[in-house]
C-alpha positions as CSV (number, residue, x, y, z in Angstrom):
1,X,7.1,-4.1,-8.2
2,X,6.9,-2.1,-4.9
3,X,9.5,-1.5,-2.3
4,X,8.0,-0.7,1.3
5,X,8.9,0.3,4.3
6,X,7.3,-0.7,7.8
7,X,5.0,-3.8,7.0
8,X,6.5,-6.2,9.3
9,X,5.7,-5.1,12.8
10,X,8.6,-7.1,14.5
11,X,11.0,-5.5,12.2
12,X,9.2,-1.8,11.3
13,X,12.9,-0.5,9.9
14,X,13.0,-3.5,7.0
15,X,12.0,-2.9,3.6
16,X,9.7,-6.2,1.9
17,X,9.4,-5.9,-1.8
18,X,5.9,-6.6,-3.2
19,X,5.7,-8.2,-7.0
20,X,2.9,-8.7,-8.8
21,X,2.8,-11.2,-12.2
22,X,0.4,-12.3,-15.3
23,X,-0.2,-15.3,-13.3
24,X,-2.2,-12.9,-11.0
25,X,-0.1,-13.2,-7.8
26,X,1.3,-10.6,-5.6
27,X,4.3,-12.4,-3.4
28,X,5.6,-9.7,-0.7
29,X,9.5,-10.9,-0.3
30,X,11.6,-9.6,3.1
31,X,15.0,-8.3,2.1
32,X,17.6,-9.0,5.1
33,X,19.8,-6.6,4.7
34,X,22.0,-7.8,8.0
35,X,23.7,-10.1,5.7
36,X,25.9,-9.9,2.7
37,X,24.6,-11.6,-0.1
38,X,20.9,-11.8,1.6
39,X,18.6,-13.9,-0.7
40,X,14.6,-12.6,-0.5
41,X,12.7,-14.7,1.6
42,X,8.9,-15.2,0.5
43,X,6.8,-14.2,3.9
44,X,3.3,-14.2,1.9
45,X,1.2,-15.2,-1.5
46,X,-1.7,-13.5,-2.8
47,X,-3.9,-14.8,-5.3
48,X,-6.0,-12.3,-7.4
49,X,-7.2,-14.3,-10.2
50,X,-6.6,-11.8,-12.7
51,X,-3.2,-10.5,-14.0
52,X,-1.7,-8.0,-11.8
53,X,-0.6,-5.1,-13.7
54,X,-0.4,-2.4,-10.9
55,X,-0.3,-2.0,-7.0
56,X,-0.1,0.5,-4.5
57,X,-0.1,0.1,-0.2
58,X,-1.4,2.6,2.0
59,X,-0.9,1.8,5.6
60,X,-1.6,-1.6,5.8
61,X,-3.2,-2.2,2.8
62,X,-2.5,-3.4,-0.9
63,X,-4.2,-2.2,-3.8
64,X,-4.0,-4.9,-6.7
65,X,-5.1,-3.2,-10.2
66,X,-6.0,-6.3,-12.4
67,X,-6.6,-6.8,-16.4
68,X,-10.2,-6.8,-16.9
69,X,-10.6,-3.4,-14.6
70,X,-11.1,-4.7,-11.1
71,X,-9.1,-3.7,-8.5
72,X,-8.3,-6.1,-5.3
73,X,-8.1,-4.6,-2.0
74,X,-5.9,-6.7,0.6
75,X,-5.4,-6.8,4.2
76,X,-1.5,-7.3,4.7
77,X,-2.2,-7.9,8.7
78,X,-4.0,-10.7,7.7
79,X,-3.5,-12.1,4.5
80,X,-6.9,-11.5,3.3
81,X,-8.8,-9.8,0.7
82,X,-10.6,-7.4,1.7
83,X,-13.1,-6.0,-1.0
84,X,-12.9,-6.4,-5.0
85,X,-14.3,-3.6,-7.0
86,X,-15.0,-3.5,-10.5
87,X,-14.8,0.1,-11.8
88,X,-13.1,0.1,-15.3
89,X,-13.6,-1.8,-18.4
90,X,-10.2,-1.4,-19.7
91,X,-7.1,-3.1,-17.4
92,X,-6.0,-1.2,-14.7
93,X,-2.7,0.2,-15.3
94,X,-2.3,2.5,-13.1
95,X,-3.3,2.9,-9.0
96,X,-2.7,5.6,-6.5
97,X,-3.7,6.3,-3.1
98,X,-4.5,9.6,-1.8
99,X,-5.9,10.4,1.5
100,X,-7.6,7.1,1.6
101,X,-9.1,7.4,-2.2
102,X,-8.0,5.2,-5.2
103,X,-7.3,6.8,-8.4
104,X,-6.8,4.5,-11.2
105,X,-6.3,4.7,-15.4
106,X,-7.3,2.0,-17.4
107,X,-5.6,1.0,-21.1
108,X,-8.9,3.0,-22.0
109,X,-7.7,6.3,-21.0
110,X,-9.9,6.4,-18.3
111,X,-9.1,8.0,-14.5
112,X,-11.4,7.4,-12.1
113,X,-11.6,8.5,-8.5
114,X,-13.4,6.1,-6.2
115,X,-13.3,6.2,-2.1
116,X,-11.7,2.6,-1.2
């Protein structure tokens, strides 16, 4: 789970939470916070194929760390998928973005820096 700022260009100020499950979708939910008592709409659904166990955004794009060690790389403009990488054999527990370079730790112990 991921709360970020600035993804929807109408409304750059709102915050949309970003979930990812075992069922390997990533829904991004808008949080209206004008109203008391707001329920989370669902603005988008991303199907990864894998369990999602990890994600991290960078401008406009989400990072999707998967069981079986690929890691999904999604447009949020556009809805699409971008580029799926395969760089671990253990699952991806862990991803970070930093200056435009994923680092990620598998359930293997292994970090691994790779320019996304």
């Amino acid at each position: 789970m991921l709360l970020v700022r600035g993804l929807i260009e109408q409304a750059p100020n709102e915050e949309v939470l970003l979930t990812g499950a075992g069922d390997g979708v990533v829904k991004l939910w808008r949080l209206d916070q004008a109203k008391d008592n707001a329920v989370p709409s669902q603005i988008a659904k991303l199907q990864n194929g894998d369990p999602v166990l990890s994600i991290a955004v960078e401008g406009s794009f989400l990072y999707c760390g998967l069981a079986g060690g690929a890691l999904n790389i999604w447009n949020l403009d556009s809805h699409q998928l971008v580029k799926r990488i395969s760089m671990h054999t253990g699952d991806l527990w862990a991803v970070d973005i930093i200056h435009g370079v994923a680092v990620c730790g598998d359930s293997n112990g292994v970090i691994k820096v790779g320019s996304s």
